[in-house]
Backbone atoms as SQL, in Angstrom:
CREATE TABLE atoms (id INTEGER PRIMARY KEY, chain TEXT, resi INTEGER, resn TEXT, atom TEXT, x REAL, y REAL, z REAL);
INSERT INTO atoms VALUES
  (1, 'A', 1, 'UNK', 'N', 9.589, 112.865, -61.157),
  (2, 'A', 1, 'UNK', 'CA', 8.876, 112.326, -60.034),
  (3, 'A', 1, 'UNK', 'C', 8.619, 110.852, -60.308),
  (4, 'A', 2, 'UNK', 'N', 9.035, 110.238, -59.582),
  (5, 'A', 2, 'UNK', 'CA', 8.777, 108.834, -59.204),
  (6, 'A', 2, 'UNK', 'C', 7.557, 108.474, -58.227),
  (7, 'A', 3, 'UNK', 'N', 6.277, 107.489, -59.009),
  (8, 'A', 3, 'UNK', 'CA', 5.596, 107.219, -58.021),
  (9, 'A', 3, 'UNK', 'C', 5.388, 105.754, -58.017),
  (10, 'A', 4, 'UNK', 'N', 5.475, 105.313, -56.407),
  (11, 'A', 4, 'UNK', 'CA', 5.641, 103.924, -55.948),
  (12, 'A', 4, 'UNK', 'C', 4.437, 103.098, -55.415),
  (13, 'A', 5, 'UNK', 'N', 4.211, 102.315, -56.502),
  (14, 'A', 5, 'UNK', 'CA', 3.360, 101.224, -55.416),
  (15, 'A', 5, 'UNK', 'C', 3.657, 100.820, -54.493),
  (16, 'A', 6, 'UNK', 'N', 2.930, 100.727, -53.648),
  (17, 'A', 6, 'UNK', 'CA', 3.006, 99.867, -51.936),
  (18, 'A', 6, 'UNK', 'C', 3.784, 98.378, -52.262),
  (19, 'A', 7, 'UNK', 'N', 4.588, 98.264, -51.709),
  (20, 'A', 7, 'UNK', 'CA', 5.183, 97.098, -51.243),
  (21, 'A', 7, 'UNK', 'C', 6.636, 97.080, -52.186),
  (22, 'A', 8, 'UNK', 'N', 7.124, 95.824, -53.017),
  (23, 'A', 8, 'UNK', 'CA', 8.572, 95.754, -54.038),
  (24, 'A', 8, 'UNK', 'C', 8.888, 96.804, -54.264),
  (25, 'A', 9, 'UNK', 'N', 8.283, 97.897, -54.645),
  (26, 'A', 9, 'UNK', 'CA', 9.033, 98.852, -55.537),
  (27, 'A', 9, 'UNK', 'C', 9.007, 100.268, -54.434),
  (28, 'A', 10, 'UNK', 'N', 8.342, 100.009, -53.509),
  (29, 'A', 10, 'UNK', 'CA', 8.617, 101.228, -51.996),
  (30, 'A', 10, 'UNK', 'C', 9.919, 100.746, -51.622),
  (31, 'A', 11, 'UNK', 'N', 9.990, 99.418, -51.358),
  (32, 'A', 11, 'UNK', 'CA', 11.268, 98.771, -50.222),
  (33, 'A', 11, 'UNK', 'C', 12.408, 99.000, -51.171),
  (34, 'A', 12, 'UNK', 'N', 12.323, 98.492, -52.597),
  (35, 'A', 12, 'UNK', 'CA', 13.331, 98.817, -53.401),
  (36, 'A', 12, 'UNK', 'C', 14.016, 99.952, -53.500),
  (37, 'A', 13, 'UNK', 'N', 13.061, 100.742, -53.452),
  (38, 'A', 13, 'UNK', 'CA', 13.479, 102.637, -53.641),
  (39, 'A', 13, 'UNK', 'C', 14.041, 103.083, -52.313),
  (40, 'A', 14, 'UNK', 'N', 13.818, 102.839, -50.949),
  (41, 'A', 14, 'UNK', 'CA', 14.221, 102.980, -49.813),
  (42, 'A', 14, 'UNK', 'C', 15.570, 102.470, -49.693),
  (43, 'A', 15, 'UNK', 'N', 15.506, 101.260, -50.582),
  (44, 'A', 15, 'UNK', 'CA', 17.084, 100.989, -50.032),
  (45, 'A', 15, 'UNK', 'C', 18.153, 101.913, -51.008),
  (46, 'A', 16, 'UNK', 'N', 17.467, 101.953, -52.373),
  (47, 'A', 16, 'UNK', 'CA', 18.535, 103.043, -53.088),
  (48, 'A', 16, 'UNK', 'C', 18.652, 104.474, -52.957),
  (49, 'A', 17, 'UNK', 'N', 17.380, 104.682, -52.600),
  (50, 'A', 17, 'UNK', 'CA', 17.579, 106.113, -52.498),
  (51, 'A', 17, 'UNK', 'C', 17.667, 106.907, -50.794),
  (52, 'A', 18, 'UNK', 'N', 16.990, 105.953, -49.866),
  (53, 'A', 18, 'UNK', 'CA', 17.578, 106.189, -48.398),
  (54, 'A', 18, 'UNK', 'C', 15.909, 106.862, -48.139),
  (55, 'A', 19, 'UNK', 'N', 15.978, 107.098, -46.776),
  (56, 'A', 19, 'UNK', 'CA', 14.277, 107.832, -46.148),
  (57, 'A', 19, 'UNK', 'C', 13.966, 109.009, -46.813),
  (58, 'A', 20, 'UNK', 'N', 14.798, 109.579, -46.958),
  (59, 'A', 20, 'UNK', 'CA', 14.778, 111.166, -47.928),
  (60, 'A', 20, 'UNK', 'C', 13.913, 110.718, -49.032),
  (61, 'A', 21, 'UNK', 'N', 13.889, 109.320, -50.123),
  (62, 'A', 21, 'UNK', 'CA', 13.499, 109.084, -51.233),
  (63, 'A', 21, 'UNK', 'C', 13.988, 110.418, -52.616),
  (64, 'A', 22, 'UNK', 'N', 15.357, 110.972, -52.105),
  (65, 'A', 22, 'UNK', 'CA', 15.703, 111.661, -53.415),
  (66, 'A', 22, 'UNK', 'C', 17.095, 111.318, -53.789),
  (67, 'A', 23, 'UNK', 'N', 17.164, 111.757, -55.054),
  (68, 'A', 23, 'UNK', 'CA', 18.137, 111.589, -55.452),
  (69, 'A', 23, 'UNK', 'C', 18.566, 112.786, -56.777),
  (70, 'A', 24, 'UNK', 'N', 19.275, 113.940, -56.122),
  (71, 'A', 24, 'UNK', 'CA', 19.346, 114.995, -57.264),
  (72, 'A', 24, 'UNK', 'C', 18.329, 115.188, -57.454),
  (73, 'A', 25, 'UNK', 'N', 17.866, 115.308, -58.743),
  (74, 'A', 25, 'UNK', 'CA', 16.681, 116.362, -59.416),
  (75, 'A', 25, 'UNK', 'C', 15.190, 115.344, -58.963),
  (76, 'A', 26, 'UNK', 'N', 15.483, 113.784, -58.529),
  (77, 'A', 26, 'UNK', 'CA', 14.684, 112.489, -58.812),
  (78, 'A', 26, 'UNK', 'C', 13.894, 112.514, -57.120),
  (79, 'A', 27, 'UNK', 'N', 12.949, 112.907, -57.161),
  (80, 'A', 27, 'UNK', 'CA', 11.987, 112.856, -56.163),
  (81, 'A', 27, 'UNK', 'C', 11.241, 111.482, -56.368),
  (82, 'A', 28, 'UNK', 'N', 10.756, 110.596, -55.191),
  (83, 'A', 28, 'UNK', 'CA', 10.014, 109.164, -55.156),
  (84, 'A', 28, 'UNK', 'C', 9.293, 109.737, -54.417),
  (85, 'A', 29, 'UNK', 'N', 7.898, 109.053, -54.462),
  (86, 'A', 29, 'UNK', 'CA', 6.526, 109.320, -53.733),
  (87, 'A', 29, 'UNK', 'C', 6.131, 107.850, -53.755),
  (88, 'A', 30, 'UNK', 'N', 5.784, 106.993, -52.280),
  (89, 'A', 30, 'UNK', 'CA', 5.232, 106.141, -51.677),
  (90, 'A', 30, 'UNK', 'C', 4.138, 106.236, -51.864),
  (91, 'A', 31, 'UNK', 'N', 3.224, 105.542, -52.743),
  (92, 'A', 31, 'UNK', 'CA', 1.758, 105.761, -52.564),
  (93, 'A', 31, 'UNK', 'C', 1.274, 104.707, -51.245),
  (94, 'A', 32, 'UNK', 'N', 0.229, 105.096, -51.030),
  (95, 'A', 32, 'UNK', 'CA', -0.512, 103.705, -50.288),
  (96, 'A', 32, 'UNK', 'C', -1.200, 102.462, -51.444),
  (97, 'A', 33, 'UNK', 'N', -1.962, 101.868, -50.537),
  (98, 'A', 33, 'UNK', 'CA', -2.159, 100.539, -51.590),
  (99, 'A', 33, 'UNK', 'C', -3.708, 101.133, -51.961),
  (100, 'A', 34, 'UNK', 'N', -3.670, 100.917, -53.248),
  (101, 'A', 34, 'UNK', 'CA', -5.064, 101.283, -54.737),
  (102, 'A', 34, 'UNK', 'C', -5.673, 100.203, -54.935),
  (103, 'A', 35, 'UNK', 'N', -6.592, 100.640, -55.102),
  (104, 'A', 35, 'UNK', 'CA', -7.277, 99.518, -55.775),
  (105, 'A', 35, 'UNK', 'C', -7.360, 99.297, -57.179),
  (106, 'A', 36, 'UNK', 'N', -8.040, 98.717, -57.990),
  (107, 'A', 36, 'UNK', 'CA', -7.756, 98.123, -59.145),
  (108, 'A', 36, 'UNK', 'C', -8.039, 99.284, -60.002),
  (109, 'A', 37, 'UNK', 'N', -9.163, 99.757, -59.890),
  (110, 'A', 37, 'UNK', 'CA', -9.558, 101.467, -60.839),
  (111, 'A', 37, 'UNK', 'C', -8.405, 102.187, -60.959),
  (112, 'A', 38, 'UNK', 'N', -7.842, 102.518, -59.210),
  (113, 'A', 38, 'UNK', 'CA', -6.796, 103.520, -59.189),
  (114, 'A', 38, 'UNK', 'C', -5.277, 103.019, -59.987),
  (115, 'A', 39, 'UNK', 'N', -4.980, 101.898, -59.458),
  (116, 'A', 39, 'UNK', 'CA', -3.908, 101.440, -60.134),
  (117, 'A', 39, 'UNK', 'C', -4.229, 101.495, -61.996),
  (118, 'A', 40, 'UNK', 'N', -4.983, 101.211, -62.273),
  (119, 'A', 40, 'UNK', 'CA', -5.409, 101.348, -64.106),
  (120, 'A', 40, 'UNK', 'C', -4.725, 102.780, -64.349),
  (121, 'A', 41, 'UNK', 'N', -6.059, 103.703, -63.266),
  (122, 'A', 41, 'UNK', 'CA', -5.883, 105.230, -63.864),
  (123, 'A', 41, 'UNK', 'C', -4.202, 105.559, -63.172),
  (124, 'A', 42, 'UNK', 'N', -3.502, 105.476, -62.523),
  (125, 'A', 42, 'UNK', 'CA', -2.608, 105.613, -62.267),
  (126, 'A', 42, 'UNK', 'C', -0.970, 105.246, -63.854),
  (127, 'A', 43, 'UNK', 'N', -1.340, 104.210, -63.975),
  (128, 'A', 43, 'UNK', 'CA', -0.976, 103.434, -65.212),
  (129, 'A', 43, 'UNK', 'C', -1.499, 104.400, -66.680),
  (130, 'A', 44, 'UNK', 'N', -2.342, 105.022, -66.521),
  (131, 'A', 44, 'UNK', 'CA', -2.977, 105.535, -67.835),
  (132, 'A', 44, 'UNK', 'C', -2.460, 106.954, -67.800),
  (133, 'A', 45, 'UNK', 'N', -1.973, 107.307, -66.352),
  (134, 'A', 45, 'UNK', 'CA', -1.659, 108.927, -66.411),
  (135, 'A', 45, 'UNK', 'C', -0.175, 109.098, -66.218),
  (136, 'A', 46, 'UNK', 'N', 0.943, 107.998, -66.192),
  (137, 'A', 46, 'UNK', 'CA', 1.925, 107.868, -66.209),
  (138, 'A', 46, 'UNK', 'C', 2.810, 107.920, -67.422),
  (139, 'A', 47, 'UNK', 'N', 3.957, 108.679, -67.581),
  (140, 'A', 47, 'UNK', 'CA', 5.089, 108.245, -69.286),
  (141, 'A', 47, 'UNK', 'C', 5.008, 107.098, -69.193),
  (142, 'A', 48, 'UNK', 'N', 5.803, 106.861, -68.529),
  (143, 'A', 48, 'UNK', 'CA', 6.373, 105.346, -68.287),
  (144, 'A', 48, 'UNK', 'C', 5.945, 104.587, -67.270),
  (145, 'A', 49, 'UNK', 'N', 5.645, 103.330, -67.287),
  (146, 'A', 49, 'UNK', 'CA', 5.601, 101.965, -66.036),
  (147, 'A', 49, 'UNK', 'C', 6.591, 101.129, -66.155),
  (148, 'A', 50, 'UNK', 'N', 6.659, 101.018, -64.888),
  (149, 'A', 50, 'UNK', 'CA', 7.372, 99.758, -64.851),
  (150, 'A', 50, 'UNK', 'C', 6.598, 98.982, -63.242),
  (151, 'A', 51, 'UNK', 'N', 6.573, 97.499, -64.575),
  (152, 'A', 51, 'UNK', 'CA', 5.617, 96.700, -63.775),
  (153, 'A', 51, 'UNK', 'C', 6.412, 95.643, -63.733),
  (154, 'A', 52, 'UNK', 'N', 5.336, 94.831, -62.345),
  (155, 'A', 52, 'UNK', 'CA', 5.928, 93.494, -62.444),
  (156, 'A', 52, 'UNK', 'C', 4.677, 92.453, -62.702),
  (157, 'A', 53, 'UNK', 'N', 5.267, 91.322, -62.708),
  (158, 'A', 53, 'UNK', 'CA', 3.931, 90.549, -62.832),
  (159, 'A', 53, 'UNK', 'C', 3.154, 90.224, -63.991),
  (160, 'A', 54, 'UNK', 'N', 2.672, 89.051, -64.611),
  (161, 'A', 54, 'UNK', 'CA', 1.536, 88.910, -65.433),
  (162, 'A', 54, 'UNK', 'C', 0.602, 89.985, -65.135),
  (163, 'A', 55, 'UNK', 'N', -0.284, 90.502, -64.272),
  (164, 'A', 55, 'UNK', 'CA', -1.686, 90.895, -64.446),
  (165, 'A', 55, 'UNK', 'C', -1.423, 92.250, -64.494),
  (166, 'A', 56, 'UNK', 'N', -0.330, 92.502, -64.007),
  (167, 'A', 56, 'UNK', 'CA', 0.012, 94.254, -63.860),
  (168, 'A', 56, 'UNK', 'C', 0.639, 94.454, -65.658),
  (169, 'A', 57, 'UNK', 'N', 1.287, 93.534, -65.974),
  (170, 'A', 57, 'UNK', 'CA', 1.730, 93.272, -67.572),
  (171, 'A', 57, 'UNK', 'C', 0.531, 93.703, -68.440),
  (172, 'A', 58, 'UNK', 'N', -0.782, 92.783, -68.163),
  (173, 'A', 58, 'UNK', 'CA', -1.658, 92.940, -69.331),
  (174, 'A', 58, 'UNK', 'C', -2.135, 94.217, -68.966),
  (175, 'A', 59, 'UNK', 'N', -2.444, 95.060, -67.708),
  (176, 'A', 59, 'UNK', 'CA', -2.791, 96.304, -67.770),
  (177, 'A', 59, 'UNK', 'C', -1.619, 97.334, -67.956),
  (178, 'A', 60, 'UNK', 'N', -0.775, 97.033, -67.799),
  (179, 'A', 60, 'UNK', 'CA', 0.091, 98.307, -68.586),
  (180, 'A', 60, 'UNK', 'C', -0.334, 98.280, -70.082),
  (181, 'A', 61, 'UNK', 'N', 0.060, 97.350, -70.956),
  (182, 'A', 61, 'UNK', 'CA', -0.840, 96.952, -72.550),
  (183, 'A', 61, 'UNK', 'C', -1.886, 97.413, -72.679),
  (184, 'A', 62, 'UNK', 'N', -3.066, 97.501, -72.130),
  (185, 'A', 62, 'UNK', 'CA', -4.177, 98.043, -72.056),
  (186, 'A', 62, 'UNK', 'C', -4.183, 99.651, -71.723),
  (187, 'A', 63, 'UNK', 'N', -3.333, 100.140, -71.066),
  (188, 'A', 63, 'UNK', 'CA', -3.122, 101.365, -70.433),
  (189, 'A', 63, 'UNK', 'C', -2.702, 102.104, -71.687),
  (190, 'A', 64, 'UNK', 'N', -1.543, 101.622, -72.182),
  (191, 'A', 64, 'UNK', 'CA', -1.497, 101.737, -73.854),
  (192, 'A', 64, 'UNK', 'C', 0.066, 102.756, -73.916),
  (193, 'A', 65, 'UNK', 'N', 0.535, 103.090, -72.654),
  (194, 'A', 65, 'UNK', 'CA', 1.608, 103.418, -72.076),
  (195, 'A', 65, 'UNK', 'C', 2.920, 102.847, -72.068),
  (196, 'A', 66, 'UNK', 'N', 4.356, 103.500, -72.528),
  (197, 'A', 66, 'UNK', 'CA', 5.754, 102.836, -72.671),
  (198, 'A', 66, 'UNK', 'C', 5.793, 102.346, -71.085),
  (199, 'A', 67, 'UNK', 'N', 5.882, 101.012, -70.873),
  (200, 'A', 67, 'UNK', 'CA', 6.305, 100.042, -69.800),
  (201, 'A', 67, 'UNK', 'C', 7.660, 98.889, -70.485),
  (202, 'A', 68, 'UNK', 'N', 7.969, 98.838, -68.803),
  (203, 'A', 68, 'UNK', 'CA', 9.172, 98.167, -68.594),
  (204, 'A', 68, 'UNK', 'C', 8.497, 96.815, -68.121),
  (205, 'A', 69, 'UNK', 'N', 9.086, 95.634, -68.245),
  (206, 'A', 69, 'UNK', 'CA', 7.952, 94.672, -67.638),
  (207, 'A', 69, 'UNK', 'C', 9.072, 93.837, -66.839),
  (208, 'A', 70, 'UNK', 'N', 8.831, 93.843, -65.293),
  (209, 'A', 70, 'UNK', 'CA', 9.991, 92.728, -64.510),
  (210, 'A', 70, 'UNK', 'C', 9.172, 91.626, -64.400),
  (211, 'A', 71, 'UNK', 'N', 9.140, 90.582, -64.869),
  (212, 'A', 71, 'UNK', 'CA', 8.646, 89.187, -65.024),
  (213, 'A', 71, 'UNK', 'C', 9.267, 88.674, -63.785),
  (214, 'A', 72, 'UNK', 'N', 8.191, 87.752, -63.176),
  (215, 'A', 72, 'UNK', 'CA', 8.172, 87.126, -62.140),
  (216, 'A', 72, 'UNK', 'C', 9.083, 85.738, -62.195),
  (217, 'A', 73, 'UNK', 'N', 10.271, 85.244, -62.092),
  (218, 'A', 73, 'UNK', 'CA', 10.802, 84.314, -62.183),
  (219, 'A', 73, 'UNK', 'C', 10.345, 83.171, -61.641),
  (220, 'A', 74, 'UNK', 'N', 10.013, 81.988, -63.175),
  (221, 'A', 74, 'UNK', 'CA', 9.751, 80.922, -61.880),
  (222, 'A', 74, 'UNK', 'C', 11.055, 79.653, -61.968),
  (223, 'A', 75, 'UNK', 'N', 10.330, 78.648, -61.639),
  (224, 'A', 75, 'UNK', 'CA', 11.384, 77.951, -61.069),
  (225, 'A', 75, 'UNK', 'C', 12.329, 76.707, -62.602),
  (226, 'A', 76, 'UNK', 'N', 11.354, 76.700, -63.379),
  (227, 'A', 76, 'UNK', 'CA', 11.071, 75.555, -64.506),
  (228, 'A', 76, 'UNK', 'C', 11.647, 76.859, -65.675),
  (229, 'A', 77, 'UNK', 'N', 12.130, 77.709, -65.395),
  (230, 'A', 77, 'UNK', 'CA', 12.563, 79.054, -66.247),
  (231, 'A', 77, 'UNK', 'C', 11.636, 79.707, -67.160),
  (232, 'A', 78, 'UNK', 'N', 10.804, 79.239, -67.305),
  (233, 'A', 78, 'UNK', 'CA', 9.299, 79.660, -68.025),
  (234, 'A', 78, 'UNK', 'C', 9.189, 80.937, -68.212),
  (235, 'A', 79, 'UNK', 'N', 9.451, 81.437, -67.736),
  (236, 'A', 79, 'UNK', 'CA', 9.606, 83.046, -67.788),
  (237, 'A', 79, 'UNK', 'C', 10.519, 83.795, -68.680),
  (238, 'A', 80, 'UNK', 'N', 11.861, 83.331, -69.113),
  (239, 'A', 80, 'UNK', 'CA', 12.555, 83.412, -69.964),
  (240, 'A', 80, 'UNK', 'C', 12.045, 83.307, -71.055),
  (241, 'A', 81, 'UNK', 'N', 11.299, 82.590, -71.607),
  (242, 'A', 81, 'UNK', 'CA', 10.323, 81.925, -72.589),
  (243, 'A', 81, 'UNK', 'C', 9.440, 83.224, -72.904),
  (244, 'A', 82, 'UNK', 'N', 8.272, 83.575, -71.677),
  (245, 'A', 82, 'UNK', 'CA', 7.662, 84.354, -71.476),
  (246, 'A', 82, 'UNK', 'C', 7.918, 85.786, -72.410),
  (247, 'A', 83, 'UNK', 'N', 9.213, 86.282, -71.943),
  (248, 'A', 83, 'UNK', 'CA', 9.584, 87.448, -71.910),
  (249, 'A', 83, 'UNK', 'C', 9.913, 87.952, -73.525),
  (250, 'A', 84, 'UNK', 'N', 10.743, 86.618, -73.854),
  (251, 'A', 84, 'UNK', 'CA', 11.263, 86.176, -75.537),
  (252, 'A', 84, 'UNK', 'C', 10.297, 86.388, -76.019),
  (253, 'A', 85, 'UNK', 'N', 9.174, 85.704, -75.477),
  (254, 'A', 85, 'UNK', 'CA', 7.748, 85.976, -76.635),
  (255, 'A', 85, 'UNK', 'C', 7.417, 87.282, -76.856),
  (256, 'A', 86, 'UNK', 'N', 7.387, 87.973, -75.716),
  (257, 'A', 86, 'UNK', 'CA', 6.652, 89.473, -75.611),
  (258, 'A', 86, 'UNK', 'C', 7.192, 89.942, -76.650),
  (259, 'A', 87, 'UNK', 'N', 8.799, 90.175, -76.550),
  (260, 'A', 87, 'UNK', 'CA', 9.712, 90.943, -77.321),
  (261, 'A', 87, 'UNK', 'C', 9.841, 90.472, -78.799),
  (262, 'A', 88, 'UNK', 'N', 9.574, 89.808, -78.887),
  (263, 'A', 88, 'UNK', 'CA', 9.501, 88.825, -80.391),
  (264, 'A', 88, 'UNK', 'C', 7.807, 89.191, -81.012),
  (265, 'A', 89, 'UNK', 'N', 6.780, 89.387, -80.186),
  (266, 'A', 89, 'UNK', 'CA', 5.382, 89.809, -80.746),
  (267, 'A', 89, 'UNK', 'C', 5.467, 91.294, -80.970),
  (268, 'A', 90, 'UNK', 'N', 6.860, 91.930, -80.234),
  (269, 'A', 90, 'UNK', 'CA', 6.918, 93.634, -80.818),
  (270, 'A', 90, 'UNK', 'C', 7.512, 93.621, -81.286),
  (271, 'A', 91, 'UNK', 'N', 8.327, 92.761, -81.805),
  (272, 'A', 91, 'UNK', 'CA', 9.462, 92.872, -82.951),
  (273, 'A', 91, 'UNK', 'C', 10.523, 93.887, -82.525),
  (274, 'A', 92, 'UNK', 'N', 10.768, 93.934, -80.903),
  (275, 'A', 92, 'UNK', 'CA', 11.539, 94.653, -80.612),
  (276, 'A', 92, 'UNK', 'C', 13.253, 94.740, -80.961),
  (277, 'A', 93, 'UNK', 'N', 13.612, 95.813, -81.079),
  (278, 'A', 93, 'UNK', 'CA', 14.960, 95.987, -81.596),
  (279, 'A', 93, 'UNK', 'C', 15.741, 95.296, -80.826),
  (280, 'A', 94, 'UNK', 'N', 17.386, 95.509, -80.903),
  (281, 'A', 94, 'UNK', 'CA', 17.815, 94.776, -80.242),
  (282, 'A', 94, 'UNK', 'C', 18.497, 95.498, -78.476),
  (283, 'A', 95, 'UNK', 'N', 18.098, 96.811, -78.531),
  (284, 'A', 95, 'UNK', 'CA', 18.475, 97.648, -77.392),
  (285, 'A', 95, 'UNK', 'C', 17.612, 97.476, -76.320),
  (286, 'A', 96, 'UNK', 'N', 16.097, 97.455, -76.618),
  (287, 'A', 96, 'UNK', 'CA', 14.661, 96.975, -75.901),
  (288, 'A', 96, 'UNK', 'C', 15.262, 95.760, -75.508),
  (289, 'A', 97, 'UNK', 'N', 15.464, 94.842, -76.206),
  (290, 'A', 97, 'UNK', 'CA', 15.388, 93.698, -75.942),
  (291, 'A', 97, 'UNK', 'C', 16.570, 93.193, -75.011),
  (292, 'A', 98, 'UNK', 'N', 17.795, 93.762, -74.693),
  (293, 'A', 98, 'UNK', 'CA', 18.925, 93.755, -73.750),
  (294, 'A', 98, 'UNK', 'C', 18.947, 94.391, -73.029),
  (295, 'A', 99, 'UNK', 'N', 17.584, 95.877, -72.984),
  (296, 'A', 99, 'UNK', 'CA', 17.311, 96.377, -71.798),
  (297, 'A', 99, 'UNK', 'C', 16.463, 95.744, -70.570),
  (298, 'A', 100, 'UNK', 'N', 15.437, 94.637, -71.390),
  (299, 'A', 100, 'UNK', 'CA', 14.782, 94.049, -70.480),
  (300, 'A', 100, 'UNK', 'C', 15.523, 92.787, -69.963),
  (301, 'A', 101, 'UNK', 'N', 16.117, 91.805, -71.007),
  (302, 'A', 101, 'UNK', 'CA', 16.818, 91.299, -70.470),
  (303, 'A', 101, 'UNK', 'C', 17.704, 91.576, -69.514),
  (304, 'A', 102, 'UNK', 'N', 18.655, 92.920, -69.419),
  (305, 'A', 102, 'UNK', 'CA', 18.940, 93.324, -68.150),
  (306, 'A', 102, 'UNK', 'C', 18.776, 93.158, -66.941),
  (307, 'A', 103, 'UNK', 'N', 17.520, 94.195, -67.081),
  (308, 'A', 103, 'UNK', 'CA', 16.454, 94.648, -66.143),
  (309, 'A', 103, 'UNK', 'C', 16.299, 93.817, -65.402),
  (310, 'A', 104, 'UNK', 'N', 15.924, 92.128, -66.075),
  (311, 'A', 104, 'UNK', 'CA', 15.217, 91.056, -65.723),
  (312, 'A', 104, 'UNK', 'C', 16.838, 89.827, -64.820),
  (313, 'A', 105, 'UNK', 'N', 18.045, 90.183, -65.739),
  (314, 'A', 105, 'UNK', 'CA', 18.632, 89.495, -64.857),
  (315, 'A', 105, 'UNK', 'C', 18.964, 89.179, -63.439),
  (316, 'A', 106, 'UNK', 'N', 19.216, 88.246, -63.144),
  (317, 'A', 106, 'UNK', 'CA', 19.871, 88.076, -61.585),
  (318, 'A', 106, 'UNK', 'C', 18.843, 87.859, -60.478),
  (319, 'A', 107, 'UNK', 'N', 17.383, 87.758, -60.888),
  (320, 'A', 107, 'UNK', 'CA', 16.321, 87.569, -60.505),
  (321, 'A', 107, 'UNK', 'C', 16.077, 86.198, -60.096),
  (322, 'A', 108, 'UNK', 'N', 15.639, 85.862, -58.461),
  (323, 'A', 108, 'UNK', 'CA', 15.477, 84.475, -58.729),
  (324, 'A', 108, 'UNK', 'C', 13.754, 83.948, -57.856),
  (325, 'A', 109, 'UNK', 'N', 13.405, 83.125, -57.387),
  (326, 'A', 109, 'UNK', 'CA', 11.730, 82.723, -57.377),
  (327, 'A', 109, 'UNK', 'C', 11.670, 83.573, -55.765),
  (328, 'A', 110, 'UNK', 'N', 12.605, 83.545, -55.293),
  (329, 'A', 110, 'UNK', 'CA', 12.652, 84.499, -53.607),
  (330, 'A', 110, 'UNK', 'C', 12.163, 85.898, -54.026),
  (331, 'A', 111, 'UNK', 'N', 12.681, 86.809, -55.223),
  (332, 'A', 111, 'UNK', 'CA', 12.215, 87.868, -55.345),
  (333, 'A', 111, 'UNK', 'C', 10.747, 88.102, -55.276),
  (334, 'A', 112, 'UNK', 'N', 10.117, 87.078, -55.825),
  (335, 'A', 112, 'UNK', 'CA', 8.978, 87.189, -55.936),
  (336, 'A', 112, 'UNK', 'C', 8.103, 87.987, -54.838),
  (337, 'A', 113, 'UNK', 'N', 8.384, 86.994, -53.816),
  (338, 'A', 113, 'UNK', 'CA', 8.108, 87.194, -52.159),
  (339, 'A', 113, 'UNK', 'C', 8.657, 88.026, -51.403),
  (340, 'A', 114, 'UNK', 'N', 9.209, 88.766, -51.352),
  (341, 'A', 114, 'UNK', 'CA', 10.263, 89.771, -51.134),
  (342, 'A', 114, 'UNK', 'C', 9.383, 91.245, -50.479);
């Protein structure tokens, strides 16, 4: 089960997975929009996150939960920087570290807004 915050990651899932939101065994659930408590406890009762954003970043960390982190691209590439650091303060291997880089490619300051 897949569950979706309101807004990037609803529209995202709609376009891959279609109105149905399935895919084989992979069910998506649209939440509505939380507030800051719910989004925490949401984050704290989850395997995995995947976030975007600085502030959603430091609460996944806090949540204490395996997260994916899509960094917000800016324009001065700062974010590249950003991301290097994270992965370099976990001493992440080198599979983590080409997964996010991945993850993170092809991203540009329009996504943001999106």
């Amino acid at each position: 089960m897949l569950l979706l915050t309101a807004g990037h990651a609803t529209r995202q899932s709609l376009q891959w997975l279609g109105p149905t939101m399935r895919h084989g065994a992979l069910r998506a659930i649209a939440l509505p929009s939380l507030s800051q408590t719910d989004y925490d406890h949401l984050l704290w009762a989850s395997d995995l996150n995947f976030v975007r954003g600085e502030d959603s970043f430091v609460r996944a960390q806090w949540a204490g939960q395996p997260f994916v982190w899509q960094i917000y691209p800016q324009d001065d590439g700062a974010h590249s920087a950003k991301l290097e650091a994270f992965l370099d303060m976990l001493d992440a291997p080198a599979s983590l570290r080409a997964f996010h880089r991945q993850w993170n490619a092809g991203q540009t300051t329009e996504d943001v807004h999106a």
